[in-house]
C-alpha positions as CSV (number, residue, x, y, z in Angstrom):
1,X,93.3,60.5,128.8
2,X,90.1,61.5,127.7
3,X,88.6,64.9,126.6
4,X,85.7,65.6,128.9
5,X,82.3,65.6,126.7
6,X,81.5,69.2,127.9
7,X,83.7,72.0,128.8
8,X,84.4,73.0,131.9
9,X,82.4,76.0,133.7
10,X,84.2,79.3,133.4
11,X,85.2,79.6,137.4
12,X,87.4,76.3,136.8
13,X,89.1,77.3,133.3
14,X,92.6,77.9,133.6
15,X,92.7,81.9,132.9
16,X,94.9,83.7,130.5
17,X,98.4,83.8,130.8
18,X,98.2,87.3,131.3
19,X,95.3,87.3,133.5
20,X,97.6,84.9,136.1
21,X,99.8,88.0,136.2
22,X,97.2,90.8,137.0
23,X,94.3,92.6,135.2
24,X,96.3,96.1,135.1
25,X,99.4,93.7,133.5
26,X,96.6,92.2,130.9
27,X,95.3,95.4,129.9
28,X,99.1,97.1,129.5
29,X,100.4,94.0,127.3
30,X,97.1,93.9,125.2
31,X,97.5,98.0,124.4
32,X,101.1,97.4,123.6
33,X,100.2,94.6,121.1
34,X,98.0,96.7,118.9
35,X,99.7,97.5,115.9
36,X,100.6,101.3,115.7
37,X,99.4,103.4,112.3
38,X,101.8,103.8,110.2
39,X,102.2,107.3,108.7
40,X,102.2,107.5,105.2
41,X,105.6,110.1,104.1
42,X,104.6,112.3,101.3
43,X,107.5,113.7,99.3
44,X,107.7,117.7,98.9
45,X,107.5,118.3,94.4
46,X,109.6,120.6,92.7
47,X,106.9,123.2,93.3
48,X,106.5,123.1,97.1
49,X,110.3,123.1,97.6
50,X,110.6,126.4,95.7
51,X,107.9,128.1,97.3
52,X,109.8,127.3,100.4
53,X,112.8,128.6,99.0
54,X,110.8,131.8,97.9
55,X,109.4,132.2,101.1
56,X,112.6,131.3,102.9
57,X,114.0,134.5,101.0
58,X,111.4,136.8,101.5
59,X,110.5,136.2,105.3
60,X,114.1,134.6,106.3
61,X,114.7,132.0,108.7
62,X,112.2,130.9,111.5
63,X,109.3,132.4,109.8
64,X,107.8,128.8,109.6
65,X,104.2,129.7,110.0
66,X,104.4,132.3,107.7
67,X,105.8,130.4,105.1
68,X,103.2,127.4,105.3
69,X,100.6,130.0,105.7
70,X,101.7,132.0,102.8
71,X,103.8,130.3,100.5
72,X,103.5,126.5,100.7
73,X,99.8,125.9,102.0
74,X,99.8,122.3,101.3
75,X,102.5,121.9,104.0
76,X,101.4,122.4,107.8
77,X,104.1,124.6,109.9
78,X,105.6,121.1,111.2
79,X,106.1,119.7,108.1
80,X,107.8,123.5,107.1
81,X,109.7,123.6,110.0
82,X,111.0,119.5,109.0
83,X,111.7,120.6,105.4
84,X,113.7,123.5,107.0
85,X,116.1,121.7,109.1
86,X,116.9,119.1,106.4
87,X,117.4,121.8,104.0
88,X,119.9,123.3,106.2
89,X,121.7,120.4,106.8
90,X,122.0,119.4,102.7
91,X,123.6,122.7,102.6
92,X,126.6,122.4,105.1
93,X,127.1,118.6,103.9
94,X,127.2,120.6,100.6
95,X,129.5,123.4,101.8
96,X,132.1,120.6,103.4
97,X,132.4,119.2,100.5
98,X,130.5,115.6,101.1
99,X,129.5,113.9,97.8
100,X,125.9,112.5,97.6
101,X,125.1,109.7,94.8
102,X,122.0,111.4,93.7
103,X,120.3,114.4,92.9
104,X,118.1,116.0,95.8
105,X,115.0,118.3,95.6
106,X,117.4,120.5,97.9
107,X,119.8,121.1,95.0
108,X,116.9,123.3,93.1
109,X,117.3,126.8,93.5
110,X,114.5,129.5,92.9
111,X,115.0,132.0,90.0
112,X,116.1,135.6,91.2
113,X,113.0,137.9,91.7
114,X,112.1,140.6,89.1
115,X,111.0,143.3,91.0
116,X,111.5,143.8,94.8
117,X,107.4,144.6,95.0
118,X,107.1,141.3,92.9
119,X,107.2,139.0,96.3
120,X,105.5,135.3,94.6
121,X,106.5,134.3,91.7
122,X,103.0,132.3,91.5
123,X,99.2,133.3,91.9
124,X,98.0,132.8,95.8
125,X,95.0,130.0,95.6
């Protein structure tokens, strides 16, 4: 059989697939076929994890804001409040006694402070 010379008009085109199914049903399979953005991790340096640890000393646990705000300010209160929890949970794998294969930033410990008035142990930006 033959391809027609022209096409047919577009009230006699088979529709889409989806379309057959129901606009709403099109329009929910096409949003949940767009690729979702992928967030790029960035890993906390040597510096940022001390500062938390700094912080984490002087303002104690739960003081999340504080700490981004004041001691690590290229970390958002979020990304604190992550860095927290997973701190927390090196240390009780490290308390029972669980071997890891590698080092870990969360092995690094901050130096003991000089004077009690002396809070940061680095200039404030």
């Amino acid at each position: 059989m033959s391809r027609p010379l022209i096409d047919p008009p577009p009230h006699k085109r088979e529709p889409h697939k989806a379309l057959r199914r129901g606009p709403l049903k099109a329009l929910e399979e096409e949003v949940q076929n767009v690729p979702k953005k992928k967030r790029v991790s960035v890993r906390w340096t040597n510096e940022e994890h001390m500062r938390f640890l700094e912080g984490l000393l002087a303002l104690g646990k739960g003081e999340w804001g504080r700490i981004a705000r004041d001691y690590v300010i290229t970390k958002n209160t979020t990304q604190v409040t992550s860095h927290a929890q997973k701190h927390f949970l090196h240390q009780s794998s490290k308390n029972a006694g669980k071997q890891r294969k590698g080092s870990s930033i969360f092995d690094l410990h901050p130096p003991p402070l000089a004077k009690a008035d002396e809070q940061c142990l680095w200039p404030s930006a």
